[in-house]
PAVO-214235 format. One record per atom (N, C-alpha, C): x, y, z; residue in three letters. Coordinates in steps of 0.1 Angstrom, whole numbers, plus 5000, padded with zeros to 4 digits. Example, Ala and Ser with C-alpha at 12.3 -4.5 7.8 and 13.67 -1.06 7.14 Angstrom:
<sites>
513249435078ALA/512349555078ALA/513249675078ALA/512849785071SER/513749895071SER/512950005079SER/
</sites>
This chain:
<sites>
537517255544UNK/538217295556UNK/538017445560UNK/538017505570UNK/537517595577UNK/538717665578UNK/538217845572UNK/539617955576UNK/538818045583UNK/540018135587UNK/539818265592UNK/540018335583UNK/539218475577UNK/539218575572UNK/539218685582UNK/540418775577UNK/540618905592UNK/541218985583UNK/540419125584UNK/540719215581UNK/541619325587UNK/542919385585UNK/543619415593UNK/543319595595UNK/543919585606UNK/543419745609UNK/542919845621UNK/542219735626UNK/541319765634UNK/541819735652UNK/541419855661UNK/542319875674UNK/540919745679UNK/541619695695UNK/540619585698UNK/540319685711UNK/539219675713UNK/538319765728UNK/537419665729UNK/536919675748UNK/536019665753UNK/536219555767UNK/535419485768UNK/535719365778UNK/535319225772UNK/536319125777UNK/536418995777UNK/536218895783UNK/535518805780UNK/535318665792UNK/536518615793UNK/537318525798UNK/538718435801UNK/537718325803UNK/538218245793UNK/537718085795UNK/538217995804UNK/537617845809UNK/538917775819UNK/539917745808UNK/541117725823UNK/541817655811UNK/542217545801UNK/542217505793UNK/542217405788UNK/543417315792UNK/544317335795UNK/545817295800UNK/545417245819UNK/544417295819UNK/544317245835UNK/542617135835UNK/541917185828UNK/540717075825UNK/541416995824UNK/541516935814UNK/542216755808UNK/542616695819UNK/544316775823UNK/544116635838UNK/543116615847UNK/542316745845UNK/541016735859UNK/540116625856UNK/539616635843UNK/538916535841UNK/539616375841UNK/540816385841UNK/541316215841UNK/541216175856UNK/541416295865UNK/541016275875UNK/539916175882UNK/538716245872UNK/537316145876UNK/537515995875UNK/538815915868UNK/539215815868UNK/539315745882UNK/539715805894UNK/540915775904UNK/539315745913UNK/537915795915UNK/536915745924UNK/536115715918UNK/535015655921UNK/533315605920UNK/532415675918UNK/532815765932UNK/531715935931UNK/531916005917UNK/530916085921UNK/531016175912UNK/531316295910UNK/532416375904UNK/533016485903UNK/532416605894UNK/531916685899UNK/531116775891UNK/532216855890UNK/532516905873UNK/533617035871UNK/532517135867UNK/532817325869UNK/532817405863UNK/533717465857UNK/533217575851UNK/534517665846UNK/535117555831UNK/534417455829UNK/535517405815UNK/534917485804UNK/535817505791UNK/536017535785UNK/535417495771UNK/534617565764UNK/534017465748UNK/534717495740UNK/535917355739UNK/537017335730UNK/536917195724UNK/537917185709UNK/538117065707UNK/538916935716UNK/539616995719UNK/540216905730UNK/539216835744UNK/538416965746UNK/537816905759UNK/536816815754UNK/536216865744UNK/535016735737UNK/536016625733UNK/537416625729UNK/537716485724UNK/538316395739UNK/538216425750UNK/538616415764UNK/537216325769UNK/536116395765UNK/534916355769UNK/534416245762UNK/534716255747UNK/534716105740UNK/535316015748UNK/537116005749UNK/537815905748UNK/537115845765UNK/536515955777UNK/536415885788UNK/534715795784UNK/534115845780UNK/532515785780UNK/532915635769UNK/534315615762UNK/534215515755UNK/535015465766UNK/535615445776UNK/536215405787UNK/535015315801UNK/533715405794UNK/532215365804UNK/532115475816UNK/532715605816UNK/532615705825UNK/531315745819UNK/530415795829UNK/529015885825UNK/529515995824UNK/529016075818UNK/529216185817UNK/528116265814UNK/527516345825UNK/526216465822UNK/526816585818UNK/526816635811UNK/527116795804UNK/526416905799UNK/526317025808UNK/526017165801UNK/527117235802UNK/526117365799UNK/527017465794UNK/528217495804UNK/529417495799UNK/530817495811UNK/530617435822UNK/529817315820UNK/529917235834UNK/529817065833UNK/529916995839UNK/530216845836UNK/530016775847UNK/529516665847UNK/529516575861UNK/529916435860UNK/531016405861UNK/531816245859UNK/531816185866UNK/530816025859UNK/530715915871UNK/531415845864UNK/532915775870UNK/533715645869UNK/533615515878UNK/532215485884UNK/531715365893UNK/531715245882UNK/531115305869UNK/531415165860UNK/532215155847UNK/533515195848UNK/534715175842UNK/535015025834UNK/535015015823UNK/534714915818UNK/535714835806UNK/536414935803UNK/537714955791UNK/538815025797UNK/539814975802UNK/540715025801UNK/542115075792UNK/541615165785UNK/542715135770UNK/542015295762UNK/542715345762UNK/543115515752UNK/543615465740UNK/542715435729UNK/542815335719UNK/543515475714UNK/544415465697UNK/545415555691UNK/544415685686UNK/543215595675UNK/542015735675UNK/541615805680UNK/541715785693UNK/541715915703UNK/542816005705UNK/543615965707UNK/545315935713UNK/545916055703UNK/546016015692UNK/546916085677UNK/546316225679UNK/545416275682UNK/545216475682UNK/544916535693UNK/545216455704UNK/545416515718UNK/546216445728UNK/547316495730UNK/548616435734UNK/548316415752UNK/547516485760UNK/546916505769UNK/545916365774UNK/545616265763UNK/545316145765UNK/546216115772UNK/547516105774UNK/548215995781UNK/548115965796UNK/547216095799UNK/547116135814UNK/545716055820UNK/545415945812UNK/544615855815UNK/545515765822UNK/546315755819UNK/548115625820UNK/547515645836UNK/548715725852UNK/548115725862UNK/546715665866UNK/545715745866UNK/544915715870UNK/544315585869UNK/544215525858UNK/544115415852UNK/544615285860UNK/546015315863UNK/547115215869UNK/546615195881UNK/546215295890UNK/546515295905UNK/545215265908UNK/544215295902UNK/542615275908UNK/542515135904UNK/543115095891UNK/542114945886UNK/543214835883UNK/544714905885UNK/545914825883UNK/546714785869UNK/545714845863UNK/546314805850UNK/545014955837UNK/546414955826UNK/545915045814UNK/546615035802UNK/546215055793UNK/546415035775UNK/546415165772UNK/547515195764UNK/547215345762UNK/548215365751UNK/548015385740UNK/548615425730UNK/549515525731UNK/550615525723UNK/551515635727UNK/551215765717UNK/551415885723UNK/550516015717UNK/551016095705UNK/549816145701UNK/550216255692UNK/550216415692UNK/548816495689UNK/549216655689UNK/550116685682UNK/550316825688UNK/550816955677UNK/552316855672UNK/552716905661UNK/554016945659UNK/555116955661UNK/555116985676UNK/556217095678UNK/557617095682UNK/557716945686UNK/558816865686UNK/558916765695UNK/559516725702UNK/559716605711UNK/559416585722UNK/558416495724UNK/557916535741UNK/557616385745UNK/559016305748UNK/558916175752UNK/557916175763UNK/557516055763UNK/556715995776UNK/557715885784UNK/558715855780UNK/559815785789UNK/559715855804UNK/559215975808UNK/560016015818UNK/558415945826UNK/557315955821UNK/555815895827UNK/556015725828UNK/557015655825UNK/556915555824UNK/558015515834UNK/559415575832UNK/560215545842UNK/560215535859UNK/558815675860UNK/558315705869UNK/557415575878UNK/556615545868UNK/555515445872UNK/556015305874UNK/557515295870UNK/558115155866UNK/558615155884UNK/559215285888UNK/560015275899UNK/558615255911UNK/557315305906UNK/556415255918UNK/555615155916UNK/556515055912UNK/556114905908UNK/555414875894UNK/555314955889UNK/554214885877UNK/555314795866UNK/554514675862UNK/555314635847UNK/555114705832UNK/555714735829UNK/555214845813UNK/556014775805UNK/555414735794UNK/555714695780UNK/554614785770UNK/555914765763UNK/555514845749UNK/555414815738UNK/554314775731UNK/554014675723UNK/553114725710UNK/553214735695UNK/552414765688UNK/551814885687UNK/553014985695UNK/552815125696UNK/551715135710UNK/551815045712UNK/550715095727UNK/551515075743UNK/551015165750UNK/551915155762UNK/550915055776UNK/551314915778UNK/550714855787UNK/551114825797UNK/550114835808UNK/551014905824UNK/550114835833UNK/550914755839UNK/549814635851UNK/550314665861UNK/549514675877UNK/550514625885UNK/549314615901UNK/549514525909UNK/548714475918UNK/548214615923UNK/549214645934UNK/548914805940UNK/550414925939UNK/550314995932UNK/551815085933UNK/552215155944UNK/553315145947UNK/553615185961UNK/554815295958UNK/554615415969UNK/555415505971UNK/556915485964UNK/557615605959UNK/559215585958UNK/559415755955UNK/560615785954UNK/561715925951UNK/561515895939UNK/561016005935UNK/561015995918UNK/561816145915UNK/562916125905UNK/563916295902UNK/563316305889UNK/562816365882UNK/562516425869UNK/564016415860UNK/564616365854UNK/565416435847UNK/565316565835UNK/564116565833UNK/563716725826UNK/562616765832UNK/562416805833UNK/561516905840UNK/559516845830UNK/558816775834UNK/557716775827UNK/556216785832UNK/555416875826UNK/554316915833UNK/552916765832UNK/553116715819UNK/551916605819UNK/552816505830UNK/554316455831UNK/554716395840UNK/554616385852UNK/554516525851UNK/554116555870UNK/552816475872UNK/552216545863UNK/550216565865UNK/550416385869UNK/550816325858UNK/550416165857UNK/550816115872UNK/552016135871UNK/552716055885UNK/552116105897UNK/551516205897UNK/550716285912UNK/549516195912UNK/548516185897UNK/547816085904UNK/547915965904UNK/549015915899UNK/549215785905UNK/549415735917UNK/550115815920UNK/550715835935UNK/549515835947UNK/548115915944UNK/547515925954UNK/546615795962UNK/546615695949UNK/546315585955UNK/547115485957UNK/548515495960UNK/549815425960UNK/549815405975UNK/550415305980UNK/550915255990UNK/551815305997UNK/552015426004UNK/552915486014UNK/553015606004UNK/554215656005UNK/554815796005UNK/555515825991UNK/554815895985UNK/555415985968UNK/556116105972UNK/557216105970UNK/557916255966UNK/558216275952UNK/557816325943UNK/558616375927UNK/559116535930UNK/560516475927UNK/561716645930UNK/562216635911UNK/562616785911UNK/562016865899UNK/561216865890UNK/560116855897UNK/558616885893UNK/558116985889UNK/556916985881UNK/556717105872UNK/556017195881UNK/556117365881UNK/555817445888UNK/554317525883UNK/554017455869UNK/552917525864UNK/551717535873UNK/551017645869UNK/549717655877UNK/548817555876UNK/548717515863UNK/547817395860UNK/547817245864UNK/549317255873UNK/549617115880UNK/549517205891UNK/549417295902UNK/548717335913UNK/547017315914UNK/546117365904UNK/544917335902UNK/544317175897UNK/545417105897UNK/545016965897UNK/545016905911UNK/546216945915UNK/546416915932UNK/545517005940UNK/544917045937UNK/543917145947UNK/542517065944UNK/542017005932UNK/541116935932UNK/541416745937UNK/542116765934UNK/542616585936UNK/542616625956UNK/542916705964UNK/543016735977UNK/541216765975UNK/540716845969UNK/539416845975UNK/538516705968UNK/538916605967UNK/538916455966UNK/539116385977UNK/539816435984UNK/540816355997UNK/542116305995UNK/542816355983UNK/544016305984UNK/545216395995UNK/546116336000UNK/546816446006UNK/548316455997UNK/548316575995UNK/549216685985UNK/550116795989UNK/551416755991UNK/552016925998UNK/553016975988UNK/553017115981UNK/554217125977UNK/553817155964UNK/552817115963UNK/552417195945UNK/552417285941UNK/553517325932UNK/553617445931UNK/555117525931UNK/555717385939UNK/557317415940UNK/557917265932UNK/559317295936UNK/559417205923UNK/560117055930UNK/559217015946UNK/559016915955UNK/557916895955UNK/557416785956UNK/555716785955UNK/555816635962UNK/555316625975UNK/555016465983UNK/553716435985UNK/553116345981UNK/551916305982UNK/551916145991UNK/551016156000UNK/550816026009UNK/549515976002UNK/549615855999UNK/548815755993UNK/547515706004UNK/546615695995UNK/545215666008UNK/544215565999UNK/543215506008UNK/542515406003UNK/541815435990UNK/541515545994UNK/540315595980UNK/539915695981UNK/539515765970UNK/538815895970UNK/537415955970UNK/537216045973UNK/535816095971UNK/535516165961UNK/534116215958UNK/533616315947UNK/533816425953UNK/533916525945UNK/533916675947UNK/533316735936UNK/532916855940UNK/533116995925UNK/534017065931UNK/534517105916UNK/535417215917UNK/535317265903UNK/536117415904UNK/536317525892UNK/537017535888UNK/537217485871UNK/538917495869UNK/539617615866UNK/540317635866UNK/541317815871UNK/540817845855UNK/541218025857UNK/541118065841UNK/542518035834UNK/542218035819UNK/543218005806UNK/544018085809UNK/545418105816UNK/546518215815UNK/546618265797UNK/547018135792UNK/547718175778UNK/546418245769UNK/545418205769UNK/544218275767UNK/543718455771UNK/544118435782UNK/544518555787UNK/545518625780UNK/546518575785UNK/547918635773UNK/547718665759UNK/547018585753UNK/547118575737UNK/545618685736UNK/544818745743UNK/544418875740UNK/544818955743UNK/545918975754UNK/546219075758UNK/547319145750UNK/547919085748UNK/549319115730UNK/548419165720UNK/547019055715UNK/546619125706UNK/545919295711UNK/545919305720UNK/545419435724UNK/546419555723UNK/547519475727UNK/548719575728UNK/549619595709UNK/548719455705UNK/549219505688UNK/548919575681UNK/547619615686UNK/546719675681UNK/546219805680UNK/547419835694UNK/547319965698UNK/546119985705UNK/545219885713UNK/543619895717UNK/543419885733UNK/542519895738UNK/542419865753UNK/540919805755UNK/541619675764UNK/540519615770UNK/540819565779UNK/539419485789UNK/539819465801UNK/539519315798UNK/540419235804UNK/539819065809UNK/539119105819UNK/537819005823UNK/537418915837UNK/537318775833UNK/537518745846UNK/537318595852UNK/539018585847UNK/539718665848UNK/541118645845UNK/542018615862UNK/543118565862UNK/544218555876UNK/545518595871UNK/545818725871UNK/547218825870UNK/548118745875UNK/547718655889UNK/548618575894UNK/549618455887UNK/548918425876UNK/550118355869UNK/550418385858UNK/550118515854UNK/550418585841UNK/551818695843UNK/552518665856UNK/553818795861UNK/554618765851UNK/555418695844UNK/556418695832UNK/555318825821UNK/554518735814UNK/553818815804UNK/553418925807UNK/552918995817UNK/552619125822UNK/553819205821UNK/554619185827UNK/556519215825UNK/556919255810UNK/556619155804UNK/556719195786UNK/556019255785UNK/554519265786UNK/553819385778UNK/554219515785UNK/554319515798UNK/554819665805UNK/556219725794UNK/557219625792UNK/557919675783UNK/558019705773UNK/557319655763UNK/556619695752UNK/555619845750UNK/556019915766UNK/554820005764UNK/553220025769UNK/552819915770UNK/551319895774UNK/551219925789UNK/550219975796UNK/549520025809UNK/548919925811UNK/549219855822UNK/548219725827UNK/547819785843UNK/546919765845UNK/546419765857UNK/545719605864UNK/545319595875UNK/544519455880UNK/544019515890UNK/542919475889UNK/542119455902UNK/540819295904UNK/541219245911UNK/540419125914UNK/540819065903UNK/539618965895UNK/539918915883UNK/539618975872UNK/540119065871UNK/540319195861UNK/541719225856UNK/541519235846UNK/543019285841UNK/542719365828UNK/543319475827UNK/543019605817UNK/544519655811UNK/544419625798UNK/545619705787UNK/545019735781UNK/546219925786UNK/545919995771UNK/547420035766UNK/547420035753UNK/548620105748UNK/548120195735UNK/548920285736UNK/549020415726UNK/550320415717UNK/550120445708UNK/551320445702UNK/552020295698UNK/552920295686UNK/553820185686UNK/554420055696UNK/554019935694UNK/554819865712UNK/556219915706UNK/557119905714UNK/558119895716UNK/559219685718UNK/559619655709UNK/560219555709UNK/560919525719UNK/560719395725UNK/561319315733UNK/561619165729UNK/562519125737UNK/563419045737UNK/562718935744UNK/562818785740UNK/562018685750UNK/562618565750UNK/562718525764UNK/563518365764UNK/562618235770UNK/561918155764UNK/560818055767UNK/561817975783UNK/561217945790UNK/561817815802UNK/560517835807UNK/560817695818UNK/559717645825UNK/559317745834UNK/557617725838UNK/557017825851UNK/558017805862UNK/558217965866UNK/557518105865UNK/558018165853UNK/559118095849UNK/559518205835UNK/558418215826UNK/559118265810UNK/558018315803UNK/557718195797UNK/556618155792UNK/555918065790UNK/556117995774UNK/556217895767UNK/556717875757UNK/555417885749UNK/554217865757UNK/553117855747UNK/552318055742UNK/553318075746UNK/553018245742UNK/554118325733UNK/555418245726UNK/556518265725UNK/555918345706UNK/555118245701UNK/554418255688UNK/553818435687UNK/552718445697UNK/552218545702UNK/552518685702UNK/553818705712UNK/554918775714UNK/555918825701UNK/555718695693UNK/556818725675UNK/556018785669UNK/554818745671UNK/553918855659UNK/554118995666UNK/553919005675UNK/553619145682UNK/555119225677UNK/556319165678UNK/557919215676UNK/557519285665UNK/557119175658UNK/556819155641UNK/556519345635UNK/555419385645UNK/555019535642UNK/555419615650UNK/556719555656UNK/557019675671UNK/558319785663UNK/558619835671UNK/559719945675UNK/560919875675UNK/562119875668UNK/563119805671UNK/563319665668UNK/564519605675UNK/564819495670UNK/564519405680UNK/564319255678UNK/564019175690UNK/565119035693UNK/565118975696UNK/565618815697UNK/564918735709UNK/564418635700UNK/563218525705UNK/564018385710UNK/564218365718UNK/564418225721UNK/564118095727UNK/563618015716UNK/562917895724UNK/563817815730UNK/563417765741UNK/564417665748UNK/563317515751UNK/562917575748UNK/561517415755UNK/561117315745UNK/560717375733UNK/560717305721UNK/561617305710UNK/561817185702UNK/563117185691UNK/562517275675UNK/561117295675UNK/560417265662UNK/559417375669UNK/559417475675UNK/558617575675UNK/558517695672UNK/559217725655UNK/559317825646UNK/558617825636UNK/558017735633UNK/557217685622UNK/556417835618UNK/556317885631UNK/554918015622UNK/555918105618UNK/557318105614UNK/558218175613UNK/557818205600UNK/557818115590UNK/557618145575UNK/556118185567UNK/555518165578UNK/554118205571UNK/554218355578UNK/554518405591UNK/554618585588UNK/555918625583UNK/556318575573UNK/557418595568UNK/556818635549UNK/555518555552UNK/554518605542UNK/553618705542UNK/553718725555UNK/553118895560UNK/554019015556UNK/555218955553UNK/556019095549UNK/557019095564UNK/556618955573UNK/557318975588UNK/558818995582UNK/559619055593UNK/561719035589UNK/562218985602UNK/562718795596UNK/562318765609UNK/564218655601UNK/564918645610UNK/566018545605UNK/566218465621UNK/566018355614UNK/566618225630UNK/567818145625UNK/568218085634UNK/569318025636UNK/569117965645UNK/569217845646UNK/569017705653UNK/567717725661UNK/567617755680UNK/566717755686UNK/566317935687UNK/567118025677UNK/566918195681UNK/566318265670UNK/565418305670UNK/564818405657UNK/565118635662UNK/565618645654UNK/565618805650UNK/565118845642UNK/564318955646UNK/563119025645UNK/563019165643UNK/563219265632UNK/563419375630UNK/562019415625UNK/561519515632UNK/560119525632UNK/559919635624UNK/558619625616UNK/558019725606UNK/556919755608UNK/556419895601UNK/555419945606UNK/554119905606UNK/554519805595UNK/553219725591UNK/553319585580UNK/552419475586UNK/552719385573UNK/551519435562UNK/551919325558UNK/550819295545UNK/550219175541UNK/548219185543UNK/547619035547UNK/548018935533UNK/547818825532UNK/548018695523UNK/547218595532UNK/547518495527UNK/546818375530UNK/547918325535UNK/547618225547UNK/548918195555UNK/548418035559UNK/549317965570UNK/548617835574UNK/549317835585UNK/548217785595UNK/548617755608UNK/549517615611UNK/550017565616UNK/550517455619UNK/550817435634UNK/550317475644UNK/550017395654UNK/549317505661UNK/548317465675UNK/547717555679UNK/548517725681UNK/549417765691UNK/549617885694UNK/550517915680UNK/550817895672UNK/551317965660UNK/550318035653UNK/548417945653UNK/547517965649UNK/547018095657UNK/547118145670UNK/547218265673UNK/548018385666UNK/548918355671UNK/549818435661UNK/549918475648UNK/549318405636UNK/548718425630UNK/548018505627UNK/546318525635UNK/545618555641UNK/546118665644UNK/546718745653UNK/547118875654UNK/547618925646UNK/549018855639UNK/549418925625UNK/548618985617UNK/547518905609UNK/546618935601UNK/546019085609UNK/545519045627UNK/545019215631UNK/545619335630UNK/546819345625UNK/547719415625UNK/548219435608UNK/548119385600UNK/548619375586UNK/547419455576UNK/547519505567UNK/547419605556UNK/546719475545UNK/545019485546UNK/544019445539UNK/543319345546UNK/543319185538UNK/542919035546UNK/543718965542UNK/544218925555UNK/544518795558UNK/544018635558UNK/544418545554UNK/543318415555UNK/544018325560UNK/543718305572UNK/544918165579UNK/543718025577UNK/544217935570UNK/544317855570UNK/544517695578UNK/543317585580UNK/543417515588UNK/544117575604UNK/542717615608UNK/542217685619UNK/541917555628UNK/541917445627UNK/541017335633UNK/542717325642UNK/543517375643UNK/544417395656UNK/544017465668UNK/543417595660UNK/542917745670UNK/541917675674UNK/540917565670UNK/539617515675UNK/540217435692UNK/541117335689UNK/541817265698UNK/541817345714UNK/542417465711UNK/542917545724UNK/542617705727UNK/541317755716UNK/540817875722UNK/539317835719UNK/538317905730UNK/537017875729UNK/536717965721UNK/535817985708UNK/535118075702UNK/535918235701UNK/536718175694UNK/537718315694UNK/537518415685UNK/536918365674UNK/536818455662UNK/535518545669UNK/534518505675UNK/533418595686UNK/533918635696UNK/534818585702UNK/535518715708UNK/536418815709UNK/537218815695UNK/537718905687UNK/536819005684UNK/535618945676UNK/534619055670UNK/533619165678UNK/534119085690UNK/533119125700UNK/533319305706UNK/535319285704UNK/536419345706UNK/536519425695UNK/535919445687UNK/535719535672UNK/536819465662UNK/537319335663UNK/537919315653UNK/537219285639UNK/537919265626UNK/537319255617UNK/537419095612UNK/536818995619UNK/537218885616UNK/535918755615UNK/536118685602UNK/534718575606UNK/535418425594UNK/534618315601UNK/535418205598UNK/534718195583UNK/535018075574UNK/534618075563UNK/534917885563UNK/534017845549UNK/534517685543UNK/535317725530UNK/
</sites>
């Protein structure tokens, strides 16, 4: 099994690529489900996830041509309908074959999902959805089977708030029979950049973005290319390490525009950010300064940066209080920088955080992707090496990170 070895110490400088992001690829590509033509993406990302995306569709009979960050998906001969569990069990983002699936060919098999850890993320709300725009769903042998002649428009209300729910039901919806509204819908960027490509397909889409979203259902779709947005949390998750570090560097190919929560926190912690275009530059001097953080849905601060943020407390100024509200089971990295020498006490969904000048590296273990960050910066920040452990999380959701750490003068390289 494959670790990271990181030597701690060292400030991060210089400039960085921003990869796409991975949170907005996946539905794009289930996308290529919903036409015939062919949808050329750029901008994806070389991750585990997106190669296991690209398996589960080409075992579905999608073509798929592929270079470097770019892809071209032909779904004209679709031939399996069914997201068998071996795919399914380490990328929870499978399920977003479910829509597309339904509404183009009428019917899909789709095992019910797996991924991180991190606690509970029913699919009831993707099924309740699809049931009200006709489909029959049974659930059988752990797999989720969904028929139905053609789905036709309805008012769908979210009872929680869900981003793959959104994604799914938007494209179900666009080849549905009359008129979709889903009200308290997710506001994330990554379900705006799905509807901006599903529109430059021919679907019609208003409202993405707010937490109304109506879509009018149409015969069929076309091929397009499009570019998928950059990795916010990617973005984020270097920019803390910059600010932990005490170091300055600039993103490109980055969008400040959905990074305003996290820009907010590092300003308070101390750090100088500036932007211009897709540029974004932190420097900090001196100690961060501890802040306080409360995870909720976009535009708030983001739950998948919450990990991130704890390590950074971890060596700040002062005391902090962390609070997750999104997930039940997203403390886990709590006890492994707690082996850094972190001083960290929780209590149900709230961790306190009394920051020290420095940890001290050990061997640690990741347990779900962004904890595996966090991690990851602790060690940048802690007194000798660090070795984090089952890294094949950090593979899942950052592209070649350990090279672009190093790139950044960190002291870090993977190992067996």
């Amino acid at each position: 099994m494959q670790k990271l070895a990181i030597q701690g110490g060292y400030r991060l400088n210089g400039e960085v690529q921003i990869s796409g992001a991975k949170n907005a690829a996946l539905p794009i590509m289930c996308a290529s489900l919903l036409t015939a033509d062919e949808l050329h993406l750029s901008n994806l990302p070389d991750m585990h996830d997106v190669k296991t995306m690209v398996m589960l569709l080409q075992q579905m009979g999608v073509r798929v041509d592929s270079s470097v960050q770019a892809a071209t998906f032909n779904a004209a001969k679709v031939d399996k309908l069914e997201a068998p569990y071996d795919m399914v069990k380490t990328m929870r983002a499978a399920i977003l074959v479910l829509g597309p699936l339904l509404t183009r060919f009428g019917e899909a098999r789709v095992s019910l999902p797996g991924g991180c850890a991190i606690g509970s993320r029913p699919v009831d709300l993707h099924i309740k959805g699809l049931q009200a725009m006709g489909a029959e769903i049974h659930i059988e042998h752990g797999y989720i089977h969904a028929t139905a002649k053609r789905l036709h428009g309805a008012h769908i209300c979210f009872d929680l708030i869900s981003v793959t729910g959104t994604e799914n039901l938007m494209m179900a919806a666009v080849l549905a029979d009359g008129i979709t509204v889903l009200e308290n819908a997710a506001r994330e960027p990554e379900v705006v950049d799905l509807a901006h490509c599903l529109i430059a397909m021919g679907a019609k889409i208003e409202g993405a973005g707010s937490d109304k979203i109506t879509i009018a259902g149409v015969e069929k779709l076309h091929g397009a290319s499009y570019a998928v947005m950059p990795d916010r949390i990617e973005s984020g998750t270097f920019l803390v390490a910059a600010a932990a570090t005490g170091g300055h560097i600039t993103l490109t190919g980055a969008r400040a525009d959905t990074l305003d929560s996290v820009l907010d926190k590092l300003r308070e912690t101390g750090a100088k950010i500036e932007v211009a275009g897709d540029r974004i530059s932190l420097s900090m001097s001196g100690r961060p300064k501890a802040v306080n953080v409360r995870t909720a849905p976009y535009p708030a601060f983001p739950t998948d940066m919450q990990a991130q943020f704890m390590a950074l407390n971890c060596i700040a100024e002062g005391s902090s209080i962390v609070i997750e509200t999104i997930f039940e089971n997203r403390f886990m990295h709590v006890q492994e920088l707690q082996r850094l020498g972190a001083s960290i006490e929780v209590e149900g969904n709230t961790a306190v955080i009394q920051g020290c000048p420095q940890l001290e590296g050990a061997t640690v273990m990741a347990t779900d992707l962004r904890a595996s960050a966090s991690l990851v910066i602790a060690g940048m920040v802690s007194q000798g090496e660090t070795i984090v452990d089952r890294i094949y999380h950090l593979d899942r959701g950052y592209e070649h990170i350990e090279a672009k750490l190093s790139a950044l003068g960190a002291k870090i390289r993977r190992t067996n």
